[in-house]
N, C-alpha and C positions, 0 to 999 in steps of 0.2 A: 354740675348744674347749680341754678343759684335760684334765687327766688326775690319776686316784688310783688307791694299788694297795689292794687289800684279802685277805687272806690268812684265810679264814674256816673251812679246815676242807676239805672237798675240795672242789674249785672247779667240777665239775659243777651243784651247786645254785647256790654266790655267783654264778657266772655267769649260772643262768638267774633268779634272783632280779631283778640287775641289771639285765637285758634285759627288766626287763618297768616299771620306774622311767621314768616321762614325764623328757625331757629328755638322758635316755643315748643318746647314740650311738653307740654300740661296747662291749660288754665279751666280754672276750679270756682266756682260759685260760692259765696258764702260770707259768712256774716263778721267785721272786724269791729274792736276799737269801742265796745261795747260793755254794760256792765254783771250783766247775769251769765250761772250756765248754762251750755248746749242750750241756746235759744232754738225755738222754731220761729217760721217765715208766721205763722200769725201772731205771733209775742213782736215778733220787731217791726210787725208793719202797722203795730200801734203809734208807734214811735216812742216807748216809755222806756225800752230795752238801753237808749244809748247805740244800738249798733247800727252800722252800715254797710249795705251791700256793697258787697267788695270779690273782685277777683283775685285770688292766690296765680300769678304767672310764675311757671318754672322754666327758666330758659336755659339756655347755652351761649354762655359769652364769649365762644370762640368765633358764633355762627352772628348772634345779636350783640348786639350793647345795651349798657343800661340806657344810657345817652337817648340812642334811640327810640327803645321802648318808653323811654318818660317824653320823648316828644311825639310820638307815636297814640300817646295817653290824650296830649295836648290838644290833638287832632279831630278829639272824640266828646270834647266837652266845651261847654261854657265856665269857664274858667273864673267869671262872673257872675255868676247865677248861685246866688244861695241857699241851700236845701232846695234845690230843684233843678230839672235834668229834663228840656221836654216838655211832657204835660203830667209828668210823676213830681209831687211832689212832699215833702216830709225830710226830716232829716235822716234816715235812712237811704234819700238821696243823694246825700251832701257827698262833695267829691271829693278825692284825699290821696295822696300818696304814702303808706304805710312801708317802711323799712325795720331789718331787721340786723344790719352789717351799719353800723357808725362810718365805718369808711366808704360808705355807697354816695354819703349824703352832699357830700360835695358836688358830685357829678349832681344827682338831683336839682341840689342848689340853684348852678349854673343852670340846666333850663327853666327851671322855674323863673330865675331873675329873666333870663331872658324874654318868656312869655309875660311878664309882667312888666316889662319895658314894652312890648309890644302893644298890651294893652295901655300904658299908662296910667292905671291906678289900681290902690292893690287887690292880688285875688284874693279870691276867695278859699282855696283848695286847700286842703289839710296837708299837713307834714309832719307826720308824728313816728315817731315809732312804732312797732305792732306790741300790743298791748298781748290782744288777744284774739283768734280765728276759728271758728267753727265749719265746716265745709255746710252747704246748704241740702236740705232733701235731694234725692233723687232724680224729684219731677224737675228739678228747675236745673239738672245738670246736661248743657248740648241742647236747651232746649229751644234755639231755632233750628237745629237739624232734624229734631221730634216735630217739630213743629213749624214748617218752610213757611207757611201763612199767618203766624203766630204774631202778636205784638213786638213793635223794639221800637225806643224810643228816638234810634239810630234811625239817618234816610239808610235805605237799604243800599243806594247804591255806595255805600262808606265802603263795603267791602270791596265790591269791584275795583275801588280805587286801591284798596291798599295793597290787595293783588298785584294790580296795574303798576305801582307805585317799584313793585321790589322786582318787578319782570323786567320795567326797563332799567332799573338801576343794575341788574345781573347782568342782561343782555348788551348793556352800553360799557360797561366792566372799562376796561383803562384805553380806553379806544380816542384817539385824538382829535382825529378829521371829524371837523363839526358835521358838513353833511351827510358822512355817514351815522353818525349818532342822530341828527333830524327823521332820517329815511328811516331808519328802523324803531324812532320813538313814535311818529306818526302811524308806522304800520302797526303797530303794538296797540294803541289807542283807539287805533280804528277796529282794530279785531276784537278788543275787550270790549267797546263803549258802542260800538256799531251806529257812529253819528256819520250824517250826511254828510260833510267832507271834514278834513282835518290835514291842517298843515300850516307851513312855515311861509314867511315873505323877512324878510331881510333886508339890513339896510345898504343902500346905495344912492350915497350923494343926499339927493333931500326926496327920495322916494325910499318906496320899498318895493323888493322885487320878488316874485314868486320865485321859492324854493320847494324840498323836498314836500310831496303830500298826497294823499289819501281819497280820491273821490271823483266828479267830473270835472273838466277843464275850468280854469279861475283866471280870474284876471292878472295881467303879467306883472301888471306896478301902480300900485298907490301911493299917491300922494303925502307928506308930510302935514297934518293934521283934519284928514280925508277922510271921512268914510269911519266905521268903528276901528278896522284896523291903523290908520293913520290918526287918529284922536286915541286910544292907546299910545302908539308911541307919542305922542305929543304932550299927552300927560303924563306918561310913566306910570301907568296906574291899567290894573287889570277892569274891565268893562264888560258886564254881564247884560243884556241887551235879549228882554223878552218878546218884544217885537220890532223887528230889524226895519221894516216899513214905516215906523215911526221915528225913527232915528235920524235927526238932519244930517241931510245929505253922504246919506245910507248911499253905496255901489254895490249896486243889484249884480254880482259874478250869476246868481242862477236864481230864476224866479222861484226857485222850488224851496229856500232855503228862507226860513220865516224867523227863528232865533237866534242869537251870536253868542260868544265869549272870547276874549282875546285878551293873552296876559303876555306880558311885555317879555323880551329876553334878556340878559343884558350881560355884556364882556366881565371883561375880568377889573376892569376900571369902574365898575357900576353904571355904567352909559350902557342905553338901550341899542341893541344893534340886530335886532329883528322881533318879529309877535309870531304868538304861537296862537293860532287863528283856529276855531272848531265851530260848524255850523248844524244847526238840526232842521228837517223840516216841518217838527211841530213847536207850537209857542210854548214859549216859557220855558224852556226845556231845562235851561239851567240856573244855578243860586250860588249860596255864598259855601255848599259842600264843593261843589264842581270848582271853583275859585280859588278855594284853599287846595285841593289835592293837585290841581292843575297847574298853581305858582310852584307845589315842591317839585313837580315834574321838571319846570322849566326851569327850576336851581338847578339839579341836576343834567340837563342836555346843552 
């Protein structure tokens, strides 16, 4: 077993985030990186202590990776946001990657440079070594399992996705044929997220054509810059679309269907060669959590 600290903002959600990641064995609440002892949660939530809430994860690197879990981390933050995580703020929330193996930090490195190319200018997130860790009281350990209605500064559906996220990456395991990886990512999607339809259209020629999916009968081909799904692929750019009625030149497949999101697919050349199309039919259904869980799905199928 090995161990990484992650400091993400309050550690009620990091913690229950992690505890739900195939391969963790333990994650643990509590305070790093700090300058007094055996602090208590009212000494640090002064913010005079120096410390930060932070998760101790102990995983299994046969099962996870660091890789992983540090983009896994990436997933869960504002990476941008200085001492503040939410609507928690102090530096107590400040976000941090704490290690305790020299040789860990390169991997680290690597996603960090890479999120920070993705952002474009630099983060904010700590990368220090572990100084030092105190585990936190009692009440605050598991405590959205104590507490299912409890605060977390996390949308709650973060977990569903990440569920969702390591179900189809198990379940699609070294399987080649695209449609059947489609057929069974959609049916996965739809049984965890229970949206009004979900499914694929793919390209053919200067349309796109219905493929594998989820829900009532759709329309069989869209046009090349049509509709949200063909303005997707026309831009190469995922479109989150809170009312689909206002959307020019919106293609009504089912009056029932009032929200959209559709993120682009793309070969192995980086050309789009089909959209991964999900509809609800209440507004606004989806943001920029749905957007990001949803582009690493469609890396992966």
């Amino acid at each position: 077993m090995k161990t990484i600290y992650f400091a993400g903002g309050c550690f009620w959600g990091t913690q229950h985030f992690f505890a739900q990641v195939s391969g963790v064995k333990e994650a643990i609440c509590g305070y790093a990186n700090g300058n007094t002892l055996n602090p208590k949660y009212e000494e640090v939530y002064t913010d005079t202590t120096g410390f930060a809430e932070t998760v101790k994860v102990t995983y299994n690197p046969e099962r996870v990776s660091l890789e992983e879990l540090t983009d896994y981390f990436f997933c869960i933050i504002d990476p941008l946001s200085l001492n503040r995580q939410g609507h928690d703020e102090g530096t107590r929330y400040r976000t941090g990657i704490y290690y305790t193996d020299e040789n860990e930090l390169p991997t680290i490195k690597n996603v960090y440079a890479r999120e920070e190319k993705k952002a474009g200018v630099p983060l904010v997130v700590e990368l220090e070594p572990l100084r030092n860790f105190y585990p936190a009281e009692e009440r605050h350990q598991d405590y959205l399992d104590k507490n299912p209605e409890g605060y977390c500064h996390l949308p709650l559906k973060t977990f569903r996705y990440v569920r969702l996220y390591q179900d189809i990456r198990l379940f699609l395991g070294d399987e080649s044929n695209p449609v059947a990886r489609m057929a069974n990512a959609a049916a996965l999607i739809q049984e965890k997220m229970q949206f009004f339809w979900t499914g694929f259209y793919l390209k053919d020629g200067d349309t796109l054509v219905l493929g594998p999916f989820q829900g009532p009968a759709a329309c069989m081909r869209i046009g090349y810059g049509k509709g949200v799904c063909g303005t997707a692929w026309q831009q190469d750019k995922t479109l989150v679309v809170a009312d689909v009625h206002e959307f020019p030149g919106h293609i009504a497949c089912s009056s029932l269907s009032n929200s959209e999101i559709v993120v682009p697919l793309h070969d192995g050349k980086g050309q789009v060669c089909g959209v991964l199309d999900i509809d609800s039919e209440d507004f606004g259904t989806f943001d920029l959590t749905d957007a990001m869980w949803l582009e690493k799905i469609a890396d992966i199928i």
